[in-house]
C-alpha positions in Angstrom: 21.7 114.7 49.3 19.8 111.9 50.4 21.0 108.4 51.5 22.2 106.1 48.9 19.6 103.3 47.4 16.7 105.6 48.8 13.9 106.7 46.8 15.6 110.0 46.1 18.7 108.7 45.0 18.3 107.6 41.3 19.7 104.7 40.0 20.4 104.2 36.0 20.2 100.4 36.8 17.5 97.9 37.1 17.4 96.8 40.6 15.1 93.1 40.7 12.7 93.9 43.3 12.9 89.7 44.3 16.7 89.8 44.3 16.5 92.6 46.7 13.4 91.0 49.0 16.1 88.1 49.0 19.2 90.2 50.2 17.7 93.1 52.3 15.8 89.7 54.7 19.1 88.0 55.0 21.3 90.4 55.7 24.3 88.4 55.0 27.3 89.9 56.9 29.2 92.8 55.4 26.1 93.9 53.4 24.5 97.0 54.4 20.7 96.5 55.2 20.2 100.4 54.4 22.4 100.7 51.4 21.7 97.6 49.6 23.6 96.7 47.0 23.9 97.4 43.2 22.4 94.6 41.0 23.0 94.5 37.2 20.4 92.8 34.8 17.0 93.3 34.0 14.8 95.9 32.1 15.3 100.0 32.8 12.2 100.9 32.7 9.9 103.4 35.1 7.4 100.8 36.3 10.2 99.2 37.9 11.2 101.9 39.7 7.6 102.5 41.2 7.4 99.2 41.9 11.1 99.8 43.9 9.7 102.5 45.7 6.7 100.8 46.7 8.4 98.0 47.7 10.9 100.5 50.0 7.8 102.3 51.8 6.9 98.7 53.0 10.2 97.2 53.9 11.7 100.4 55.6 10.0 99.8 58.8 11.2 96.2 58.5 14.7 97.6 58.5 15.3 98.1 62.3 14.4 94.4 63.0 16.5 93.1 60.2 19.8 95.5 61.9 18.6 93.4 65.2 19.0 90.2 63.4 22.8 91.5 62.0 24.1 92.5 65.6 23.1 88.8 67.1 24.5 86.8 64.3 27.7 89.4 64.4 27.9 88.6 68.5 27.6 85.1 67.9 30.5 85.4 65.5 32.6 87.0 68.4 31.3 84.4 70.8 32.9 81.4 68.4 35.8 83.5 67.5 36.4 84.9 71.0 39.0 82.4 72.2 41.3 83.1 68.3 40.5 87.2 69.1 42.1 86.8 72.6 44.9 84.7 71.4 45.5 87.2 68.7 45.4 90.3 70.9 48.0 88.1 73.4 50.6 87.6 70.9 50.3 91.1 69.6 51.1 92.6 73.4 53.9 90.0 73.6 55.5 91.1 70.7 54.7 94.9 71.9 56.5 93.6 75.1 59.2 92.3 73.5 60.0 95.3 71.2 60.0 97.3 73.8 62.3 95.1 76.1 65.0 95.1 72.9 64.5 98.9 72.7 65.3 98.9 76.4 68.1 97.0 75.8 70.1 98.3 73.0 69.4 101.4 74.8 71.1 100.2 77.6 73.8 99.0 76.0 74.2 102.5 73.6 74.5 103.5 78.1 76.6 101.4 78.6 79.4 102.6 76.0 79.3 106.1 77.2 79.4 104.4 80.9 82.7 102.7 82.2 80.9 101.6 85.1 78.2 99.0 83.0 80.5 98.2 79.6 83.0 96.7 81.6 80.5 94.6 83.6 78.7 93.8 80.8 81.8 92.3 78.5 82.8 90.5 81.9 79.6 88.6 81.9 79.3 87.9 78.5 83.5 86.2 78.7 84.3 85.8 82.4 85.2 88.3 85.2 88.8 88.9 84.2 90.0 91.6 87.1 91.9 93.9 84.5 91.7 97.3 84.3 89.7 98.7 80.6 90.1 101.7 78.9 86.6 102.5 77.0 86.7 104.6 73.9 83.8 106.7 74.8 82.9 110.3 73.8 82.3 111.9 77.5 81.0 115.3 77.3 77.6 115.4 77.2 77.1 111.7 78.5 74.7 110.4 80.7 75.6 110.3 84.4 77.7 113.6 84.4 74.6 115.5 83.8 75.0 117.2 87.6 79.1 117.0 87.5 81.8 119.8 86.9 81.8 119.8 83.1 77.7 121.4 83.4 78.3 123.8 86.1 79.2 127.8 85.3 80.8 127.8 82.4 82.5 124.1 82.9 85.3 125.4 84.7 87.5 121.7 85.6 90.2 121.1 88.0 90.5 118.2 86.1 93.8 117.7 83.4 94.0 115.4 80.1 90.3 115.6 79.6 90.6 113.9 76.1 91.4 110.4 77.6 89.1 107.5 77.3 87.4 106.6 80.3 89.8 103.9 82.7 87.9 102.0 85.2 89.8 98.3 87.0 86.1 96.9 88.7 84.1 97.0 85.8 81.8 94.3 88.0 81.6 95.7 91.0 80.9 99.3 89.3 77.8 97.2 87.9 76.4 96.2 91.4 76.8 99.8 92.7 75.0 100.9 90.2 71.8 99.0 90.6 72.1 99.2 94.3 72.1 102.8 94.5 69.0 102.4 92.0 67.1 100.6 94.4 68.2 102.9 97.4 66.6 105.6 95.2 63.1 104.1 95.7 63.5 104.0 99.6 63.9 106.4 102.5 66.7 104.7 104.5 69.6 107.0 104.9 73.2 105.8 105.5 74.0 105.3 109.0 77.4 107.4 108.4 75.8 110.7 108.7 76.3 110.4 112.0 79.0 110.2 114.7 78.9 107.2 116.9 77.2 108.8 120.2 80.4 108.4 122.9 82.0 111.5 120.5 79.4 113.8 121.9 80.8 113.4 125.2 84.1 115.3 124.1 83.8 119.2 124.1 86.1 121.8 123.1 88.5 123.3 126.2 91.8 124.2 124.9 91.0 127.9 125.7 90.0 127.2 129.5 91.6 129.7 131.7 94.1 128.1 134.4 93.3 128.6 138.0 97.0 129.2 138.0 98.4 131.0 135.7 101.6 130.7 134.6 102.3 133.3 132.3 105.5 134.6 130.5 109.1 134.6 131.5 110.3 137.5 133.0 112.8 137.6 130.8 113.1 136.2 127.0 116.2 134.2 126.3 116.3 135.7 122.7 114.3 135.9 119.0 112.5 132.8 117.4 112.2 133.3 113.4 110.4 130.8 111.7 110.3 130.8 107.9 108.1 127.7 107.4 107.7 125.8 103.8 105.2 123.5 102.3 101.5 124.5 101.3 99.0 126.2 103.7 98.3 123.1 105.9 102.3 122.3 106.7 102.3 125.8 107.5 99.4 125.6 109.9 101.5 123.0 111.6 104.7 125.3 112.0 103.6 127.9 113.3 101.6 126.4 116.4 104.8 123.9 116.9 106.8 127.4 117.1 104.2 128.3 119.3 105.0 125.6 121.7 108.9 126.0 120.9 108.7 129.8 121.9 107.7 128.6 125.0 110.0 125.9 125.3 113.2 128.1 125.2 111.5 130.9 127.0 111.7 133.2 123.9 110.1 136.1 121.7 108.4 134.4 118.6 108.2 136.5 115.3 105.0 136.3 113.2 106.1 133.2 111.6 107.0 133.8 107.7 106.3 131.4 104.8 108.8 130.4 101.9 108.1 130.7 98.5 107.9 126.9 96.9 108.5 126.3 93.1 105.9 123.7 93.9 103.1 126.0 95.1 103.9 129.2 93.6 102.1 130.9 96.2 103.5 134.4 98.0 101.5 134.6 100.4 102.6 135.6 103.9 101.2 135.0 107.5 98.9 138.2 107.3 97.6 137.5 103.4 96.1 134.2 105.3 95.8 134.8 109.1 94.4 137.3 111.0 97.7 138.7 113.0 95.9 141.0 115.6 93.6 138.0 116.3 96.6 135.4 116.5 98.9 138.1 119.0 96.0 138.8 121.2 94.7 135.1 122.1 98.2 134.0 122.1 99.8 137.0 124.5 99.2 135.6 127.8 101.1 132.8 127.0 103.6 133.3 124.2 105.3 136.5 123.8 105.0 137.7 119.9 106.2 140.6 117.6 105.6 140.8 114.1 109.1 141.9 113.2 113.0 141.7 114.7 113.9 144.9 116.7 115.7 147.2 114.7 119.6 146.3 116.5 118.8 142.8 114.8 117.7 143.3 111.8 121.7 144.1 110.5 123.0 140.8 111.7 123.6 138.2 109.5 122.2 135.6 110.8 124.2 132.6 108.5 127.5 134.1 109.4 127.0 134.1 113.2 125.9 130.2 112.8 122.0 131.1 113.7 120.6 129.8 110.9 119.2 126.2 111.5 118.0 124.2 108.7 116.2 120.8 108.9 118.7 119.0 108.3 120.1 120.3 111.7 116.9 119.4 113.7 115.8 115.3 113.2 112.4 114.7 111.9 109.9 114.8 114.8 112.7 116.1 117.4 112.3 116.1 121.1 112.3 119.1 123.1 116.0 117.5 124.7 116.9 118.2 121.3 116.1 121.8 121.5 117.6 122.4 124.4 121.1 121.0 124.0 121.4 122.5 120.0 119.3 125.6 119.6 118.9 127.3 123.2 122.7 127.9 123.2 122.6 129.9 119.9 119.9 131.8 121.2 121.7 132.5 124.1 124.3 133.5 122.3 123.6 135.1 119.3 120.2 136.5 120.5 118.3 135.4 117.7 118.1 132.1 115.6 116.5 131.5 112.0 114.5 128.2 111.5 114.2 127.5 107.8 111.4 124.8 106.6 110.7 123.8 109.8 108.8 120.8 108.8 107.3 118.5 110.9 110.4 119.0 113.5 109.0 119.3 116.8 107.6 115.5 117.6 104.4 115.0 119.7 105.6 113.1 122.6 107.1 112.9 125.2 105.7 117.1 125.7 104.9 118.9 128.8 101.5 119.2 128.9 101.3 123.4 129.2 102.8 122.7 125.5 100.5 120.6 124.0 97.8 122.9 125.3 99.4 125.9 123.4 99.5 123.5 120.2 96.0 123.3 120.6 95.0 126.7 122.1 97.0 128.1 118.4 95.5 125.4 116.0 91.4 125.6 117.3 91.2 129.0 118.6 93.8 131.8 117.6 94.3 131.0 113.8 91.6 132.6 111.9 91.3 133.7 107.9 91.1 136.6 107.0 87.3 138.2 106.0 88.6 137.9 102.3 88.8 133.8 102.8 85.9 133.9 105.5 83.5 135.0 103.0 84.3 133.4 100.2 84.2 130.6 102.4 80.5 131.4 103.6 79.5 131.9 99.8 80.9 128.2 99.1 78.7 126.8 102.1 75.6 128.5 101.2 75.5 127.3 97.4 76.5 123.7 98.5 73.4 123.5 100.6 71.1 125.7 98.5 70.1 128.0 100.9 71.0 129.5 104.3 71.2 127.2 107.5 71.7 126.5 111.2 74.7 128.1 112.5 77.2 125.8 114.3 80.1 126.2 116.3 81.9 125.0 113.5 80.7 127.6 110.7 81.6 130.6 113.5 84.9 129.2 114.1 85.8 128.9 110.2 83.8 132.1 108.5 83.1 133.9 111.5 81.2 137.2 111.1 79.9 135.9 107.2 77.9 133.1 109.4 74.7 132.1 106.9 71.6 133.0 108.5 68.9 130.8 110.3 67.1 128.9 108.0 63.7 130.4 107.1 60.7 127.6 108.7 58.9 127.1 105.4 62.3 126.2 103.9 62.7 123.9 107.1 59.3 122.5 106.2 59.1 121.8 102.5 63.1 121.1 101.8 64.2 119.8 105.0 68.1 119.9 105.1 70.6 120.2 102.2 73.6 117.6 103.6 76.6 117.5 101.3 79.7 115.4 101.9 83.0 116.4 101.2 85.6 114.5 99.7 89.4 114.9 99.6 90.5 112.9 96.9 94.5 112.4 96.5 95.0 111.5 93.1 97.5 113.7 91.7 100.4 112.7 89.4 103.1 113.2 91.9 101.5 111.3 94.3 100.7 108.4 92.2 103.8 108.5 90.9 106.0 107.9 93.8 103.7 105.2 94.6 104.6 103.2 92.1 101.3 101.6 91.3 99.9 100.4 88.5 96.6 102.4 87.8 94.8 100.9 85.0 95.8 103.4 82.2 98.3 100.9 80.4 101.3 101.7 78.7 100.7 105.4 77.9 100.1 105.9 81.7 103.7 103.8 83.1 105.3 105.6 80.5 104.1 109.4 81.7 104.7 108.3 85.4 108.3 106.9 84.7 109.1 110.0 82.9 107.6 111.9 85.4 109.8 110.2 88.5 113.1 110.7 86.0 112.3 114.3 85.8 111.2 114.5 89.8 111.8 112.2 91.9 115.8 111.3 90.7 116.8 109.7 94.4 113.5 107.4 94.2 115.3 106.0 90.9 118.1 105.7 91.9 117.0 104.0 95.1 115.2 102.0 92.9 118.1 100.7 90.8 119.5 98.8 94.0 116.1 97.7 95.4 114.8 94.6 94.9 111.5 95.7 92.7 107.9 95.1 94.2 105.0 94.3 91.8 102.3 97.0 91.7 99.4 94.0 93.8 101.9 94.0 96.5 102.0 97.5 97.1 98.7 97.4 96.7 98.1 94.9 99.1 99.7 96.3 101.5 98.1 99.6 101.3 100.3 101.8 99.8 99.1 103.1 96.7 96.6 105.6 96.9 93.0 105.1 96.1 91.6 105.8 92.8 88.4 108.1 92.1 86.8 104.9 91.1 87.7 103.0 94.5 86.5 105.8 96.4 83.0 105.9 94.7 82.4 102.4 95.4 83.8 102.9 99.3 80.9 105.6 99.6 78.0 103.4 97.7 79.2 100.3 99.8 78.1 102.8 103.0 74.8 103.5 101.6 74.9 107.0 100.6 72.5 107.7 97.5 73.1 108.9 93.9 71.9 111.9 94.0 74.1 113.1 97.5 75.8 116.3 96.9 79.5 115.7 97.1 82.3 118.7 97.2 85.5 118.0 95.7 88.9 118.9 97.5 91.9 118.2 95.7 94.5 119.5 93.1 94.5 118.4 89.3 93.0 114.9 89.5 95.8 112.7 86.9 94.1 111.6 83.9 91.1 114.0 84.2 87.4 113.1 82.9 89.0 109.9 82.1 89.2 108.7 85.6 86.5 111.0 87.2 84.3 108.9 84.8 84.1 106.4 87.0 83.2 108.2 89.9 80.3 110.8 88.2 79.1 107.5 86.5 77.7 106.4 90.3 77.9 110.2 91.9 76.6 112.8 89.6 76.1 115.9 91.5 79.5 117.0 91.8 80.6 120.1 92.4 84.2 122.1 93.1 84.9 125.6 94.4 85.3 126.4 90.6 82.2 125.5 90.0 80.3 126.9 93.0 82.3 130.3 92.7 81.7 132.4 90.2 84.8 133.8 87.7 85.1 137.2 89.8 84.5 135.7 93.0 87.4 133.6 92.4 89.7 136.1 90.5 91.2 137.3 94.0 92.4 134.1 94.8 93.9 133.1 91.3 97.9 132.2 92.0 97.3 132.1 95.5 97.3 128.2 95.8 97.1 128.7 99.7 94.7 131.0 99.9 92.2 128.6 97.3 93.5 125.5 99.9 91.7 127.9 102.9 88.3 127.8 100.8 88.8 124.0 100.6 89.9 123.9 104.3 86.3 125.3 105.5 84.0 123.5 103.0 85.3 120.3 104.3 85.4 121.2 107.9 81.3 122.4 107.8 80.8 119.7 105.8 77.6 117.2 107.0 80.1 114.3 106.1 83.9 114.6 105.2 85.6 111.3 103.6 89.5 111.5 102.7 91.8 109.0 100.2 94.8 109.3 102.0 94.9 109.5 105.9 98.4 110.7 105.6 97.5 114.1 104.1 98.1 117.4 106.1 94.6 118.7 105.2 92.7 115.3 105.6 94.5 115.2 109.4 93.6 118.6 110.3 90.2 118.9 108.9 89.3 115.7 111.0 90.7 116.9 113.8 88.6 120.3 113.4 85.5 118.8 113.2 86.5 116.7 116.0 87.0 119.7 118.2 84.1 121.7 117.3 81.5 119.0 115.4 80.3 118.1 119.1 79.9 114.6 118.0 77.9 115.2 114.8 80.9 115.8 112.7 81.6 112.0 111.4 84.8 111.4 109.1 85.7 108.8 106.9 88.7 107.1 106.8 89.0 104.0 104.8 91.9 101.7 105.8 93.8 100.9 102.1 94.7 97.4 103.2 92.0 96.0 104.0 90.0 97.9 100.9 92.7 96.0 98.7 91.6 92.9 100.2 87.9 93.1 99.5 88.7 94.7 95.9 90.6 91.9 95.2 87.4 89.9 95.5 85.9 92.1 92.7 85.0 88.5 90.4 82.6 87.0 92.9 82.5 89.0 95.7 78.4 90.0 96.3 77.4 93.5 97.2 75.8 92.6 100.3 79.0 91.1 101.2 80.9 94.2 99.8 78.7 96.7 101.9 79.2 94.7 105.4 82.9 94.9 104.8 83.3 98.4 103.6 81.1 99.4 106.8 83.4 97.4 109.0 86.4 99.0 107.1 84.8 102.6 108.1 83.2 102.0 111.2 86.4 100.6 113.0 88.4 104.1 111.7 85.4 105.9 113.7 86.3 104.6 117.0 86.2 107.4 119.6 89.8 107.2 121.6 91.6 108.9 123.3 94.7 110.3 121.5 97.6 107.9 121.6 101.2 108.4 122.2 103.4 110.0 119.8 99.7 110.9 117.3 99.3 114.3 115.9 96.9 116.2 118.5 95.8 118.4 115.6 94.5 115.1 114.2 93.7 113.8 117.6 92.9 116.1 119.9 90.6 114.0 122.3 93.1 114.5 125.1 93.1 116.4 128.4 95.1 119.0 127.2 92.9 120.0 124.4 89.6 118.8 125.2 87.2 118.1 128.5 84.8 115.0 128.6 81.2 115.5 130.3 79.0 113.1 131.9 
C-alpha cells in the first residue's frame, strides 16, 4: 500500500486544502509533515480531491525543507530543556545507584546470617562491641564460604561430630576485619612473609647418621633382655622406642622390637611391623644397639611378674635419669636376665645424657624409623592431590614416602601454575582436651553441661581435685594460656600473618567438638579446606579404617612435607615431632608456627577496639619470636629440638 494521506490513499473525508497549506507550513511539533492529519468538515465531493492532489504534487518537494525546519525547532527545544534533561537523567542513575547499593546490602546482610564471622560484627556495631561469645541460628550446608571446605569434597566425608549445631563464634569483630583484610590482600601480590624460615636455620644440616672416627660399637657382652611394650597413640610410641633405644645402650643390653599396647582410647592393634619397617630399623640401628625381634626361646617360659621383672611406670618417675636406671632396673636385668617395661611413657628424661645417647635418640627418630610402603604411598597420594600435581622432590618427601617420591614437576606446569603451597594445620580441639581445660568456649549452657558430664564420666580425679581447689574462672585460664585455642582463634592467628583466602590448608586432627558449628568460623575466612578423608578416596582409605595409628602416619607426613605447618597446642606429641622433622630435613625452608596462648589471650582480649593493623603486628611478633633459631636447651625434647651437636652440624 502506499503511504497514508498520499494521493493513492483515499480518504472518505473532506480534507480543506487552506487548513492543510496552514498545517503542513507550520509543522507544529508532534505533527507529521508527511502524514498530515485528518480534518473533518467540509463538502465530499471529487473536485476537492483533484484540487488535494494538485495541491500535493506542488507542496511535496516543499516537504524536505519544512522536516529541516522541524529538526531546528526540536534542537532548540533540547537546547532550552537541556539543563531539566540532564538533571532528570542524574536523579534517575542516583536512584539506579541507590537500588543497587540496598540490593547490595540486604544481600550482604542475607551473607551475613549464614556467616558467623560478619552477623556478629554487624549486631556489635549496630549496639556496642560486647566481647561475648554468639551462637547464630544459621542453616550451614550449602552456605557461602564453605564452598571449597570438607562438606563439598568426595562425597562430604567430615571428621567433624555434632554437625547440626548452630554456628558459635566469641570475636564476632575481629572476624569482621579479617574478613575484609584478606579481601583486599586478594587484589595484591604480596605473599606472607611466614613461608619462609628465618635464614640462620639454613645453616643447620642433618648429621645424626655421621659415622664416628671411632667407633664404639656394642658390648661384648649384653647384660640381659629389654622388652618394651609402649602405650599411647602412634607419636608416644615413636618416642618409646628411640628412648629404649638409648636405654638398651644404657644397661648394655639386647632390645626386643619394641611392642605396642592395645588402648581403649585408640582402639588401634597395630604392632611395630603394621607401622615400621623392622629390617630397615635392625639394620641402621645394629652397629650400635643390639636388636631381636623376639625373646630366645629359654625366656619365653618365664613369668616375668612373678620373678619381679615387670616394671611399670609407676616404678620409673616421670622423665627419670639414667642414675635411676642404674640403681632399679640394671639389677633385675642382671638378675633375672630379662625385664618387661609396660607404658613406658615419657620415662627416660632428656638431660643430664651422655652424648653417644642423645645421638642414638636421634640417629632412631630421623633416620631408622620408616613406614611401611602401605603408609608411604598413601602418604605420596595425599601430597600429590594437596598440591595438584607432581613436584620437586626434597629431602623431606624421601625421608617420609621414600620410593612413592612424586616426580619432577613438568616445565610448562612450572611456567603457567607456578607452585601449589599448602599449609598444614594441627588443630587440638577435641572434647577431651577441652574438657580438662576447663574453659569456657562460647557454646553456652548446652556446651558446660556436655563437658561437665563428660569430666564426671572421664576425668573422676580432675573432680574430685576439683572439689578441694579453690575454682579458677574460665578468663584466667585463659589468660594465662591454658585453654586451648579455638578453630576460630586459629583462623584469625593465620589472617593476622598475611596468608590469603584462598591458601590451601590441610587439616590434622581427631573429631573437632562441636563440628560445622565451630569449623564455621574458620571456613568463613579459609575455604579451601581439605582432610585426608577428603583427599583419599573411600578404597584408598578402607585399609586404614580402625587403624587410628596407621591414619595418624598419613597425617604425620602431610604435615611434615607441608610448605607451612601451624599447630594449636605446642604441647602435642605430633605438633613436637613434626617440627622437629622439618627442622632436621626442611634445610631452613621448613617454617613452623607456633603461637604462644598467653600472649594471643592478651591481644584477643582487645577484640572491642583493637585495629587490625595493630592485631597483625602483634600476631607477627607472637609468631616470629616462636621462630627463633636456638640451639636446643637443657632438659627440651631433641625430637622437638634437635639443633644440637649430637643431632645436627652447622656450616659456614
Amino acid at each position: 500500500m502506499g503511504k497514508q494521506g498520499s494521493p493513492r490513499s483515499p480518504r472518505p473525508d473532506v480534507v480543506n486544502v487552506k487548513d492543510y497549506h496552514t498545517r503542513s507550513s507550520e509543522c507544529l511539533p508532534g505533527s507529521d509533515p508527511i502524514l498530515g492529519r485528518r480534518l473533518s468538515g467540509g463538502d465530499n465531493n471529487w473536485k476537492t480531491k483533484v484540487a488535494l492532489l494538485h495541491d500535493l504534487k506542488h507542496e511535496y518537494g516543499k516537504l524536505g525543507s519544512c522536516k529541516a525546519v522541524y529538526v531546528g525547532k526540536r534542537h532548540l527545544w533540547f537546547r532550552k530543556h537541556v539543563k531539566s534533561i540532564v538533571f532528570m537523567f542524574t536523579l534517575m542513575g542516583s536512584l539506579f545507584l541507590l537500588d543497587s547499593f540496598m540490593v547490595s546490602l540486604f544481600d550482604s546482610i542475607n551473607l551475613q546470617n549464614s556467616s558467623p564471622s560478619r552477623t556478629s560484627s554487624d549486631l556489635k556495631h549496630t549496639i556496642h562491641c560486647i566481647d561475648i561469645p554468639i551462637l547464630l541460628s544459621a542453616n550451614i550446608a550449602g552456605e557461602p564460604g564453605t564452598s571449597g571446605n570438607v562438606q563439598a569434597m568426595q562425597g562430604g566425608r567430615t571428621a567433624y561430630a555434632n554437625e547440626e549445631e548452630p554456628p558459635v563464634q566469641m570475636y564476632g569483630r575481629l572476624q569482621n576485619l579479617a574478613y575484609s583484610a584478606l579481601a583486599e590482600k586478594e587484589l595484591k601480590q604480596e605473599p606472607s612473609n611466614f613461608w619462609e624460615e628465618p635464614w640462620k636455620a639454613s645453616l643447620w644440616k642433618p648429621c645424626a647418621d655421621r659415622k664416628e672416627s671411632e667407633k664404639s660399637g656394642q658390648p661384648d657382652k649384653s647384660n640381659g633382655y629389654i622388652m618394651v611394650s609402649a602405650n599411647g597413640g602412634l607419636n608416644q610410641q615413636r618416642v618409646a622406642i628411640c628412648n629404649a633405644v638409648a636405654l638398651a645402650s644404657l644397661l648394655n643390653a639386647t632390645l626386643v622390637l619394641p611392642r605396642f599396647l592395645y588402648s581403649n582410647v585408640w582402639k588401634d592393634p597395630s604392632q611395630f611391623g603394621d607401622i615400621y619397617q623392622e629390617e630397615y630399623f635392625v639394620n641402621v640401628m645394629k652397629d650400635e644397639v643390639n636388636l631381636v625381634k623376639d625373646l630366645p626361646s629359654h625366656l619365653k617360659s618365664l613369668d616375668i611378674e612373678a620373678i619381679g621383672s615387670l616394671i611399670t611406670d609407676a616404678d620409673i618417675v616421670k622423665e627419670a635419669k639414667p642414675i635411676d636406671y642404674l640403681t632399679k632396673v640394671l639389677p633385675l636385668l642382671l638378675q633375672n636376665g630379662v625385664v618387661h617395661l609396660l607404658g613406658f611413657g615419657n620415662r627416660l628424661g632428656f638431660d643430664p645424657l651422655p652424648s653417644r645417647l642423645q645421638k642414638l635418640r636421634c640417629k632412631c627418630n630421623f633416620h631408622a624409623l620408616k613406614f611401611v610402603p602401605k603408609i608411604q604411598e598413601a602418604g605420596s597420594l595425599l601430597i600429590r592431590r594437596i598440591r595438584k600435581y607432581d613436584t620437586a622432590q626434597r629431602m623431606l618427601d624421601k625421608q617420609l614416602v621414600g620410593e612413592f617420591l612424586p616426580g619432577s614437576p613438568s616445565k610448562k606446569h612450572d611456567s603457567e601454575r607456578g607452585p601449589s603451597k599448602y599449609l598444614a594445620l594441627h588443630l587440638r580441639f577435641e572434647v577431651d582436651m577441652i574438657a580438662y581445660s576447663l574453659c569456657d568456649f562460647g557454646g553456652g549452657e548446652k556446651e558446660k553441661r556436655e563437658l561437665q558430664a563428660y569430666r564426671e564420666s572421664h576425668f573422676p580425679l580432675l573432680i574430685e581435685r576439683l572439689k578441694h581447689s579453690k575454682p579458677v574462672s574460665s578468663s584466667e585460664l585463659r589468660n594465662l594460656g591454658r585453654c586451648p585455642l579455638t578453630p576460630e582463634e586459629a583462623a584469625l592467628v593465620l589472617a593476622g600473618l598475611g596468608f590469603k583466602r584462598g591458601t590451601y590448608i590441610y587439616l590434622a586432627s581427631s573429631r573437632i567438638y562441636g563440628g560445622k558449628s565451630r569449623m564455621h568460623s574458620f571456613t568463613s575466612l579459609y575455604p579451601n579446606l581439605v582432610t585426608k578423608e577428603t583427599l583419599l578416596t573411600p578404597s584408598e582409605l578402607a585399609p586404614f579404617r580402625n587403624f587410628s595409628s596407621q591414619l595418624a602416619a598419613l597425617d604425620f607426613i602431610a604435615c611434615a612435607t607441608a610448605d607451612v605447618f601451624a599447630m594449636t597446642d605446642s604441647g602435642s606429641q605430633l605438633s613436637s615431632l613434626v617440627s622437629g622433622f622439618r627442622t632436621y630435613y626442611g634445610g631452613g625452608h621448613a617454617p613452623t608456627l607456633r603461637p604462644n596462648k598467653k600472649m594471643l589471650a592478651a591481644i584477643l582480649s582487645e577484640n572491642c577496639t583493637i585495629g587490625w593493623k595493630s592485631f597483625e603486628d602483634r600476631a607477627r611478633k607472637m609468631i616470629e619470636e616462636g621462630q627463633s633459631v636456638l640451639i636446643r636447651g637443657f632438659g627440651r625434647s631433641i625430637y622437638r629440638q634437635p639443633r644440637c651437636p649430637e643431632c645436627m652440624c652447622t656450616t659456614n
